[in-house]
C-alpha positions in Angstrom: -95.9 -74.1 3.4 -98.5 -73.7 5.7 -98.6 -75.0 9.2 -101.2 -77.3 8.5 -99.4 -78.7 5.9 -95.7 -79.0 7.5 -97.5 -80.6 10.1 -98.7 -83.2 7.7 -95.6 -83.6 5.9 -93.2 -84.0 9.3 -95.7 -86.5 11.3 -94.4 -89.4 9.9 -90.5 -88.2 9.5 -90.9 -86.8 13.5 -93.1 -88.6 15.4 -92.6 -89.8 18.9 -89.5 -91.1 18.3 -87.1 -88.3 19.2 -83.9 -88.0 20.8 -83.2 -84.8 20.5 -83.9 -84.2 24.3 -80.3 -86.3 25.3 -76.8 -84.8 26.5 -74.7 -84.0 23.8 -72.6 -86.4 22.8 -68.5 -86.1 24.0 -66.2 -87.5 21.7 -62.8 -89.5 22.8 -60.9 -86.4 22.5 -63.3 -84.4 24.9 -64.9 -82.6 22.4 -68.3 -82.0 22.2 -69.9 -83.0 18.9 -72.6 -81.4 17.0 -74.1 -82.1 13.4 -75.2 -79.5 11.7 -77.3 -79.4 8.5 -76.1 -77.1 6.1 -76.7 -75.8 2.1 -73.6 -74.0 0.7 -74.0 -70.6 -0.1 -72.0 -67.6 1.2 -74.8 -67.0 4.0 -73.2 -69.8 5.8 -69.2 -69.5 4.9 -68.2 -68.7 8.9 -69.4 -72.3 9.7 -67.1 -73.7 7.8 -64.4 -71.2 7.9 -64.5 -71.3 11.9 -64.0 -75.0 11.6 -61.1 -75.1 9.1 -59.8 -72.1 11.0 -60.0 -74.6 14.4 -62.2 -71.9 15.9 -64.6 -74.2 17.3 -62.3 -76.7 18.2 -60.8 -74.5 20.1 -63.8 -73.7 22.1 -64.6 -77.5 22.4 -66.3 -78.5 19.8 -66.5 -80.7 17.0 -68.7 -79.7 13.9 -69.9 -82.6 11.9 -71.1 -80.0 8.6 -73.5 -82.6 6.6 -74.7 -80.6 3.5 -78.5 -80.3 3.9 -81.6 -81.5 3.1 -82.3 -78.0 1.3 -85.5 -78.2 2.8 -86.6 -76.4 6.0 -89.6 -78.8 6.9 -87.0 -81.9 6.3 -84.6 -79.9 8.6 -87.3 -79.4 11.4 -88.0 -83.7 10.8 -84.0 -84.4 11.1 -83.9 -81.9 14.7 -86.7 -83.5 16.0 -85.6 -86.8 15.3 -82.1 -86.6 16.6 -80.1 -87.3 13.5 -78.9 -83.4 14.0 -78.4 -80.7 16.3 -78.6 -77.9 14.5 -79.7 -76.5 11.2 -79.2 -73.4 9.0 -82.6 -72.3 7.4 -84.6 -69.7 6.4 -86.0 -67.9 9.2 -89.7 -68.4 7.9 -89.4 -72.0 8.7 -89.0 -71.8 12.7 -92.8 -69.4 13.1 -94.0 -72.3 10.8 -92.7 -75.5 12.5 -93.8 -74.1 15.8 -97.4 -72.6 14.9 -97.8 -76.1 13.4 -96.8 -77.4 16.8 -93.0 -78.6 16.6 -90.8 -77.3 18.9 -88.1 -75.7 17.4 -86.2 -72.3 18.0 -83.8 -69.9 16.6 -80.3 -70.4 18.3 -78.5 -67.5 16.6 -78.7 -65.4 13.3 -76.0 -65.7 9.9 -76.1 -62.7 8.1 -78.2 -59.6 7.8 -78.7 -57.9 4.4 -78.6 -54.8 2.8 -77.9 -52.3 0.0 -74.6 -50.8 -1.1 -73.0 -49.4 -4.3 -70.4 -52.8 -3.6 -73.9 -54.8 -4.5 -76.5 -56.1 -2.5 -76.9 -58.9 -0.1 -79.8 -60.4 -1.7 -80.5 -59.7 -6.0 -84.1 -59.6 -7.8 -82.1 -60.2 -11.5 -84.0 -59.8 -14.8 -81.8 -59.8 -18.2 -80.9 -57.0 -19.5 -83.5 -56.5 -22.5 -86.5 -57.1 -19.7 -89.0 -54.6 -19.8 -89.0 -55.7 -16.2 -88.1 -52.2 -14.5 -89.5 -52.2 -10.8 -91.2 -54.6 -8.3 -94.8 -53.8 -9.4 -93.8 -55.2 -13.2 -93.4 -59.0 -11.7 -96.8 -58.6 -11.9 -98.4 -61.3 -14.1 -94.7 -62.8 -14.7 -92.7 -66.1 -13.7 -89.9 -65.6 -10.8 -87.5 -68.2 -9.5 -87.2 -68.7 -5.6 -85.1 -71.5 -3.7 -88.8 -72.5 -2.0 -92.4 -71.9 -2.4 -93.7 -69.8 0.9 -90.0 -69.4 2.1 -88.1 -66.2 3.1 -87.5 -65.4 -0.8 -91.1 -66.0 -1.7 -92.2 -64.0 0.8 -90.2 -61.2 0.4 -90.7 -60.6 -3.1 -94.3 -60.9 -2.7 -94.4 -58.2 -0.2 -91.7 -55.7 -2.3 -94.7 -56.3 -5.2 -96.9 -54.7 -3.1 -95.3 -52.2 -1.4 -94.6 -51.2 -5.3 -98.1 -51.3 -5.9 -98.1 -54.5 -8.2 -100.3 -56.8 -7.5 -98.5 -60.3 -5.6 -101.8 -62.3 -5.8 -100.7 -62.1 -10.0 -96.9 -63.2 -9.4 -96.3 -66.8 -10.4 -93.0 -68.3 -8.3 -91.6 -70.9 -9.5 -89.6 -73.7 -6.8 -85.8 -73.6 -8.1 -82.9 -74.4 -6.2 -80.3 -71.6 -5.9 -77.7 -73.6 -7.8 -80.5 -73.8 -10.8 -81.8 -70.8 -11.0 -78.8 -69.5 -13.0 -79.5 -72.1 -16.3 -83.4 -71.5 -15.7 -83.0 -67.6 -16.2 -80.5 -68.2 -19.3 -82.7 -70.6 -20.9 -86.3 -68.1 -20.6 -87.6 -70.9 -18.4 -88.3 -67.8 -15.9 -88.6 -64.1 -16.3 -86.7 -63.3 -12.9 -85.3 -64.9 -10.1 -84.8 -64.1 -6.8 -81.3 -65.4 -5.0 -78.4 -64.7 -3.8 -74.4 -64.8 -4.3 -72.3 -66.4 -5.3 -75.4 -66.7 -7.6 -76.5 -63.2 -8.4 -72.7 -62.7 -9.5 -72.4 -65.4 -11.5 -74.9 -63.5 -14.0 -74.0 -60.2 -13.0 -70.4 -59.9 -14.1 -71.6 -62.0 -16.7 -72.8 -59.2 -18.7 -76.6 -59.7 -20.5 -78.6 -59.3 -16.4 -79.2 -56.3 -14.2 -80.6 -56.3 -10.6 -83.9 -54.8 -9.8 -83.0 -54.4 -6.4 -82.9 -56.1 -2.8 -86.4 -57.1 -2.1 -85.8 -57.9 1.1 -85.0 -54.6 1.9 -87.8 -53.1 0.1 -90.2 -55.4 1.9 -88.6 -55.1 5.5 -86.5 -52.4 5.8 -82.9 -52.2 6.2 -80.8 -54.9 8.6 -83.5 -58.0 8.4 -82.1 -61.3 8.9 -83.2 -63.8 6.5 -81.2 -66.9 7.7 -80.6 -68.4 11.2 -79.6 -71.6 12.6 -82.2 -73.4 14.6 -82.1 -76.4 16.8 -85.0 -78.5 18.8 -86.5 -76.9 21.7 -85.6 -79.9 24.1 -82.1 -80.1 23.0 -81.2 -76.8 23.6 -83.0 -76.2 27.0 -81.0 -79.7 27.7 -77.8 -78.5 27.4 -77.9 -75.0 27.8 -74.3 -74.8 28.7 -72.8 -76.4 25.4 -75.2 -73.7 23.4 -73.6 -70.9 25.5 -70.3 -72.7 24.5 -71.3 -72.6 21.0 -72.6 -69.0 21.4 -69.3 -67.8 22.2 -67.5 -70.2 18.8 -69.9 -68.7 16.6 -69.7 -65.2 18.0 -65.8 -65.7 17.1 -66.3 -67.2 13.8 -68.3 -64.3 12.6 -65.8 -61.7 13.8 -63.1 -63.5 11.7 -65.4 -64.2 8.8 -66.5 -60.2 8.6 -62.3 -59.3 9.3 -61.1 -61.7 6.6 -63.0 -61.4 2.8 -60.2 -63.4 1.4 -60.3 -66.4 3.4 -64.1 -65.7 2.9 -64.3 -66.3 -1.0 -61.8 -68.9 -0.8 -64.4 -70.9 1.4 -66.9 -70.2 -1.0 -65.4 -71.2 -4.1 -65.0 -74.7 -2.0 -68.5 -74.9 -0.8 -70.2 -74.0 -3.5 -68.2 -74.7 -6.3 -68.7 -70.9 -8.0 -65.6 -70.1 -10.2 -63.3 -68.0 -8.7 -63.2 -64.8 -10.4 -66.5 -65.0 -10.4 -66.5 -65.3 -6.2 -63.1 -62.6 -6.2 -66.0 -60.1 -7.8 -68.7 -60.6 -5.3 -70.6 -58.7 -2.4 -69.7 -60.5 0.6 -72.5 -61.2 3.8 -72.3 -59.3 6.5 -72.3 -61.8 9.1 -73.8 -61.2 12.5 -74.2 -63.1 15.8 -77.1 -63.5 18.5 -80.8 -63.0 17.2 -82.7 -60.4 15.6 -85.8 -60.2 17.2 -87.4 -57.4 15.3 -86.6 -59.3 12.1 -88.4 -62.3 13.8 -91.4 -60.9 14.9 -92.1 -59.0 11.6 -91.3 -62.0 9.3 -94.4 -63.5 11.9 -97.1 -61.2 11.1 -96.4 -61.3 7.4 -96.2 -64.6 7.5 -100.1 -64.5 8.8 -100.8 -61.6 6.4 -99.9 -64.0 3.6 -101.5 -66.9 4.9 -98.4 -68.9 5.9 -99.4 -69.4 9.2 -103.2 -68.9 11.1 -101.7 -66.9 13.8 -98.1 -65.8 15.0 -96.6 -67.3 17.6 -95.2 -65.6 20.5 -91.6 -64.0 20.3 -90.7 -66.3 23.1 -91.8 -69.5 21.6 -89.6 -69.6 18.5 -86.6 -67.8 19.9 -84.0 -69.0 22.5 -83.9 -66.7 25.5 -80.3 -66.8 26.4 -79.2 -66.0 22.9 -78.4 -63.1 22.7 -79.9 -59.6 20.9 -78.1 -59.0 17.4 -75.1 -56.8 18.5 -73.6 -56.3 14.9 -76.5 -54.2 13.1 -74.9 -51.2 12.8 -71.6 -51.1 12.5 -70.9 -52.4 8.7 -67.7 -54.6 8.6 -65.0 -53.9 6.2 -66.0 -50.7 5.9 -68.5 -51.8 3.9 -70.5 -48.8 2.4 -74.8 -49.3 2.8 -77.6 -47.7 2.2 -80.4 -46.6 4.8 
């Protein structure tokens, strides 16, 4: 989605009717509640393992999880308009909200990917009998991604090219995550770009192989391809209850990373993935604070591909007392990566 266009599809949803610029709201207990917009998938498990876990009640808090619009532009409407605090999304969607003129920011990042012989973050996943053998062959074929111009899309487009395929030639296809499993078994696509539990559910499967990460082939190892955002005014409103929350999250991650088994048992609940399915899976590495290299690079190619007329500044999509991603290179669970 282009700025222009998120702009025309959030002026009637955002207007000038915000509330996103009041206190946050104390509860009878004393807790401090937040709502935050969410779409299952492991990428997000520590938010709901650190609340069942009482992690950030424990720090103050309680977390109202609603499942999400699955939409970043409907996420950006629901910040702006107050109905929620905060949002997990796809990084793309905070340069594009914010060139387009809405005031959002990145509050802290989820996961980072990467390559391992455990399996990959993130899965480009052909069948088997695909002639389908590297990046450049998507050219002139159909591939599955959870949104047009999202993370996904974009990063495929740019592991096409870096493979010397031609992107301009690749037709994606909008399918949910959840979906994309029945559209690759049925030949409704010839690839699809996701990640687990999906990428599991057809790797262990039998009948599928994985191309690759093409995140990683597009960025570079440790890029961070989810984060949770929240309005500009509510955060500089209440700095001190997103320091709070800073600190909750920060512990929510450690415990996610130091416990795989309370892990997959949150994700077979989330998502519904069958559990020896989920007991087979790579598992995120979680990570805390922002990645700001990953930020400003997902900016310029989001320009080089026409997403946005120009990249905003660092500073304007990013909260400056979040901290810098501390957790980049040191793999958790002795996780083995590549690069």
């Amino acid at each position: 989605m282009t700025a222009t266009s998120l702009a025309l599809g959030l002026l009637a949803a955002a207007g000038a009717c915000g509330t996103d610029g009041e206190p946050a709201e104390t509860t009878g207990s004393g807790l401090t509640r937040l709502v935050i917009d969410f779409s299952p998938t492991a990428n997000n498990a520590q938010l709901s393992l650190g609340v069942d876990q009482g992690i950030f009640e424990r720090h103050g808090f309680e977390i109202d999880q609603v499942p999400g619009s699955g939409a970043s532009a409907n996420s950006v409407a629901l910040l702006l308009n107050g109905q929620i605090h905060l949002a997990v999304s796809e990084i793309t969607a905070v340069p594009a909200a914010v060139a387009a003129g809405f005031p959002v920011e990145i509050v802290t990042s989820l996961v980072t990917d990467y390559e391992s012989p455990e399996g990959d973050a993130f899965s480009l996943i052909v069948p088997e009998h695909s002639d389908i053998r590297s990046f450049a062959d998507l050219t002139g074929r159909t591939v599955a991604v959870n949104g047009l111009e999202s993370f996904f899309d974009l990063t495929l487009l740019e592991a096409v090219r870096q493979a010397g395929g031609d992107p301009d030639a690749v037709r994606t296809l909008a399918v949910p995550f959840e979906d994309q499993v029945a559209a690759l078994r049925q030949g409704r696509v010839d690839a699809i770009s996701t990640l687990e539990p999906f990428a599991g559910q057809l790797l262990t499967g039998g009948g599928f192989r994985s191309l690759g990460n093409p995140a990683t082939s597009a960025l570079g190892p440790r890029s961070v391809p989810s984060i949770l955002m929240g309005s500009q005014r509510f955060v500089d409103r209440n700095p001190d209850v997103m320091r709070r929350f800073l600190q909750a999250w920060n512990e929510a991650t450690g415990y996610a990373n130091d416990n795989p088994d309370a892990v997959r048992a949150t994700i077979v609940r989330t998502t519904g993935a069958p559990p020896e399915a989920v007991a087979r899976l790579p598992l995120p590495w979680y990570v805390s604070g922002i990645d700001r290299r990953s930020a400003e690079l997902i900016a310029r190619l989001m320009v080089d591909y026409d997403r946005i007329d120009m990249a905003p500044a660092l500073d304007a999509f990013t909260w400056s007392e979040s901290p810098d991603a501390h957790d980049l290179d040191t793999p958790p669970r002795g996780l083995r990566v590549s690069g």
